[in-house]
C-alpha positions in Angstrom: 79.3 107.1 -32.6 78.7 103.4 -31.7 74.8 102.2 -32.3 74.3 102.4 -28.2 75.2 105.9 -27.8 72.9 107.0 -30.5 70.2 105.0 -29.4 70.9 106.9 -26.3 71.3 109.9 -27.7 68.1 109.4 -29.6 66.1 109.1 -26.5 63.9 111.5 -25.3 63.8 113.1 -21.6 60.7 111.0 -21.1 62.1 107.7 -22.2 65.2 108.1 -20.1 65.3 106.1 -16.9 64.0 108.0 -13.7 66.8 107.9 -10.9 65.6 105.7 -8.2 66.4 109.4 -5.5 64.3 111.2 -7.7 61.4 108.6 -7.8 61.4 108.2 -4.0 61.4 112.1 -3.7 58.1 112.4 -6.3 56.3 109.5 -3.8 57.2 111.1 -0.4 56.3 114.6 -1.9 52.8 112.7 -3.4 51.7 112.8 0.3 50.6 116.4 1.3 50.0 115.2 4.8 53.5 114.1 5.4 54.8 117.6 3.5 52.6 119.7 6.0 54.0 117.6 9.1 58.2 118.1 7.7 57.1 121.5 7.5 55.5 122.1 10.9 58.5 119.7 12.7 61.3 122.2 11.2 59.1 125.4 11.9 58.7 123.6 16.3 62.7 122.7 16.4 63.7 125.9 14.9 61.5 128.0 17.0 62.7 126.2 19.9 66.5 126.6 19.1 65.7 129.9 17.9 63.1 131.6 19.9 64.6 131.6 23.5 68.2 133.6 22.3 66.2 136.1 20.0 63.8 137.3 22.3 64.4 135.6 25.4 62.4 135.3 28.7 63.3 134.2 32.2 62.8 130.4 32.5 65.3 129.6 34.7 65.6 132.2 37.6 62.8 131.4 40.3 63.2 134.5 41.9 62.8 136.6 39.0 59.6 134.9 37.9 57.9 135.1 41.4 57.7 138.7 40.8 56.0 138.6 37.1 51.8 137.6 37.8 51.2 134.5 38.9 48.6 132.6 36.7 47.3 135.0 34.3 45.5 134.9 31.3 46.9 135.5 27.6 47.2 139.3 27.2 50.0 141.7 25.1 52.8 140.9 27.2 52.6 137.6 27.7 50.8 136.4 24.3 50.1 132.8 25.9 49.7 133.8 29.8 52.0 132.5 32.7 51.9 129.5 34.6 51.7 129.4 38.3 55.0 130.1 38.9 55.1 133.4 37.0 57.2 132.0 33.3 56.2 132.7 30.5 54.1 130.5 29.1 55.2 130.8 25.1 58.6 130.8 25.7 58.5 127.9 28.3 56.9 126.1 25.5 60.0 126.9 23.5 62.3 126.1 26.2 61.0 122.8 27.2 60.8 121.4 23.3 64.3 122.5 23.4 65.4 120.0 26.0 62.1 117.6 24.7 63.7 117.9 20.7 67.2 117.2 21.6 66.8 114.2 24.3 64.1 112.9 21.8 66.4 112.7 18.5 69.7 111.4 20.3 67.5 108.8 22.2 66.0 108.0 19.3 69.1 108.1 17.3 70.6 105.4 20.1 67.6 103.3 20.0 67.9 102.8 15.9 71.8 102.3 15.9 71.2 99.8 18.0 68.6 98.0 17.4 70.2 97.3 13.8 73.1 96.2 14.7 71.5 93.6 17.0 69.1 92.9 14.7 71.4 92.3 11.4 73.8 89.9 13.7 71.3 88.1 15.1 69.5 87.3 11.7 72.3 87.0 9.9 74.2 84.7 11.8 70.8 82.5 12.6 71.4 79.8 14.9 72.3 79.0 18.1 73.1 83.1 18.4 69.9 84.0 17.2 68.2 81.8 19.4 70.2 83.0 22.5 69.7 87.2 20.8 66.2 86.6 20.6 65.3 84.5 23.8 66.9 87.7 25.8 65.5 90.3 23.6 62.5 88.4 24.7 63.2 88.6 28.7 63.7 92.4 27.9 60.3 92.7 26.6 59.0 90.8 29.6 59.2 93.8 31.5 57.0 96.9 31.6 58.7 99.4 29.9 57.6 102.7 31.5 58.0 100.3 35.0 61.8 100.0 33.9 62.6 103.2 33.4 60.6 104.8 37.0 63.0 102.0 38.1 66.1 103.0 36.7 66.0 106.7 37.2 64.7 106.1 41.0 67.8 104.4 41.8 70.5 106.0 39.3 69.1 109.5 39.2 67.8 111.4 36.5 70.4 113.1 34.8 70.3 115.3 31.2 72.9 112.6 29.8 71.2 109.6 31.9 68.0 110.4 30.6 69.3 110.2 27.1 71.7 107.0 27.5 68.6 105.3 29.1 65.6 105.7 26.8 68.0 105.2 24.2 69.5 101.5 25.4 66.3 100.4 26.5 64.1 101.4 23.6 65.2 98.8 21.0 64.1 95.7 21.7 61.0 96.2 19.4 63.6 97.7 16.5 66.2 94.7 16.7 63.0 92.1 16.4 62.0 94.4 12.7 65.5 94.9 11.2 66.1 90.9 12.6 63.1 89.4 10.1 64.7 91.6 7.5 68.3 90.0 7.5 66.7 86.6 7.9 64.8 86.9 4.8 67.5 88.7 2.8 70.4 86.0 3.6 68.6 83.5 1.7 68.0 85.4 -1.4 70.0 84.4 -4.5 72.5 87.6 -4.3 73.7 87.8 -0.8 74.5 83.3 -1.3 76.5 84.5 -4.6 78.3 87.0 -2.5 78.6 84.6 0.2 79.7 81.9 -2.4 82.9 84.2 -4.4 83.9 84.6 -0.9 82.5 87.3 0.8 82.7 87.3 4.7 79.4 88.0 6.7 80.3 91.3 7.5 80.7 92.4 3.7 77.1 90.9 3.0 75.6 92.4 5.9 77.2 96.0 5.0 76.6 95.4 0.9 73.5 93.7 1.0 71.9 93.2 4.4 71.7 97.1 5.6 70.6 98.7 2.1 67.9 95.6 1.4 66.7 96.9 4.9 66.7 100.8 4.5 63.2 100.7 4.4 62.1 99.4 8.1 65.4 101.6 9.2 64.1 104.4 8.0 60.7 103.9 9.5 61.6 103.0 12.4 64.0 105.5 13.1 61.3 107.8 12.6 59.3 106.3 15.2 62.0 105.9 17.6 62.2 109.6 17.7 58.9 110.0 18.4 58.6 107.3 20.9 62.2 108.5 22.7 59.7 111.9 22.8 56.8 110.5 24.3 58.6 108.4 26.9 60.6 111.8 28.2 57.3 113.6 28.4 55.1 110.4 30.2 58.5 110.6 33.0 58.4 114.7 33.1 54.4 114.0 33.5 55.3 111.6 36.4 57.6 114.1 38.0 60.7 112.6 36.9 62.0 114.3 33.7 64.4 117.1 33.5 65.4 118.6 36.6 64.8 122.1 37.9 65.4 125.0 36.3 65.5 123.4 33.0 62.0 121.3 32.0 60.3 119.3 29.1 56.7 119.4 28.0 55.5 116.2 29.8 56.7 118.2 33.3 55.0 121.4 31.8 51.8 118.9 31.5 52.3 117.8 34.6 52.6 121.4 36.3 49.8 122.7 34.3 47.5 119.9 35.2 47.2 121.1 38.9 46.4 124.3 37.8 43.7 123.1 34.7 40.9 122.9 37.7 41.0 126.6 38.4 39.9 127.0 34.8 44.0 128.2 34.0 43.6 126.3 30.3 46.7 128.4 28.7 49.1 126.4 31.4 48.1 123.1 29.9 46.5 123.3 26.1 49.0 125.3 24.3 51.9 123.0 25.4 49.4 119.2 25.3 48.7 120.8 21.3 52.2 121.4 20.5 53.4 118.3 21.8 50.8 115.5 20.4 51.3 117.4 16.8 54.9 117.1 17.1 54.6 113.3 18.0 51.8 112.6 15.2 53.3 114.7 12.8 56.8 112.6 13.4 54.8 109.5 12.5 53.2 111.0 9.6 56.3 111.4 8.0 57.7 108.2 9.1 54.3 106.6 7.3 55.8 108.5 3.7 59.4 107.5 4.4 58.4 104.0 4.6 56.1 104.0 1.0 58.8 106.4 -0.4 61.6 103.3 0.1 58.9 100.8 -0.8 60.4 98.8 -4.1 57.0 97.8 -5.5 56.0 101.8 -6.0 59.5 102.4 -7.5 58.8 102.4 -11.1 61.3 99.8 -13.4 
């Protein structure tokens, strides 16, 4: 046994370096709030993948509904009431954050992808790119978002896909202008010129060096794209232009329940508004722990 291995092997479980996984993991699961939000954000998309094909309710069929009660209160049947066109209020919940979940992630999922990769090229490469990347990043920004998008799906429609492609490639600007001060500060650092100087190509530093020096505002922001991609479907479903008929979000359940909140209907609109701004604060909550979890100064050395 050479003098390293016993000096190893002499160590106890206490002196042994932590694993930098396992160090991240005991910070993110320090913050109770962002445990009780993962919890409640699994328990919403699981019920809403879930609910609808183990004890499922009309939410489709028009006719069908018109013959349920119109507007009535919470009772045994229908634990959360009906709306005003006879659905079932809990499982329209449900079936909306199905179609509110899904567009929500893939748009945010497009909006992060991205938004990285424009942001890493542009920083990296610095010059006359980035001046021309950032100068129309900026033009993009010049424009009102939620303006843009009434804009795009008056004239184009407002398709399931089309919904998703669009609030997903036009949601990024903001991300490529974060991941871009990243790469601009980590291509000066002393590692990525070494790299750069045994000669490494761009693309090798930006994938070895650039990207995991930068997990941190990915991660973060990624969470927030999701929850922004959610909110922005639900302000278009509040504006009457979200999913279309028979299938519907929360922001048009908001919007339908809204006309009915002044004859004192509250289970059309509160049960749905509750669910919703939880899901969207709980989704930043978590985001908030991801973000100290990847911090390097709270990683112990």
């Amino acid at each position: 046994m050479t003098s390293t291995t016993a000096e190893v092997a002499a160590l106890s479980d206490d002196d042994l370096p932590v694993p930098m996984w396992r160090q991240r993991l005991k910070i993110f699961m320090g913050n109770k709030l962002a445990i009780a939000s993962c919890v409640y954000v699994i328990f919403i998309t699981l019920a809403c993948f879930l609910v609808p094909h183990l004890h499922p309710t009309n939410q489709t069929n028009q006719a069908i509904a018109f013959s349920t009660p119109q507007s009535q209160p919470p009772s045994g049947a229908h634990w959360l009431g009906t709306d005003s066109s006879g659905f079932d209020v809990l499982g329209r919940i449900f079936f909306g954050g199905e179609y509110s979940l899904t567009l929500g992630f893939l748009a945010g999922f497009i909006t992060i992808v991205v938004g990285t990769l424009y942001g890493m090229i542009s920083g990296f490469l610095g010059g006359v790119v980035d001046t021309a990347m950032m100068r129309l990043i900026d033009a993009f920004l010049s424009i009102p978002y939620l303006f843009l998008l009434i804009s795009l799906i008056t004239v184009f429609g407002r398709s399931t896909v089309f919904l998703i492609g669009i609030i997903g490639l036009t949601g990024w600007w903001g991300n490529a202008r974060i991941i871009r001060g990243d790469a601009l500060l980590i291509r000066n650092l002393d590692y990525a010129n070494a790299s750069t100087s045994m000669g490494a190509n761009k693309w090798h530093v930006i994938r070895r060096h650039v990207f995991p020096n930068s997990i941190s505002n990915i991660v973060t922001v990624a969470t927030f794209s999701v929850a922004d991609a959610i909110l922005f479907l639900s302000a278009l479903g509040f504006l009457g232009l979200g999913i279309q008929s028979p299938e519907t979000d929360w922001g048009t359940m908001l919007q339908s329940g809204t006309e009915q909140i002044q004859n004192g209907f509250w289970w059309e609109v509160f049960p749905v508004a509750v669910v919703f701004i939880l899901v969207v604060v709980a989704i930043n909550y978590i985001g908030d722990a991801l973000r100290d979890a990847f911090e390097v100064r709270l990683i112990e050395r």
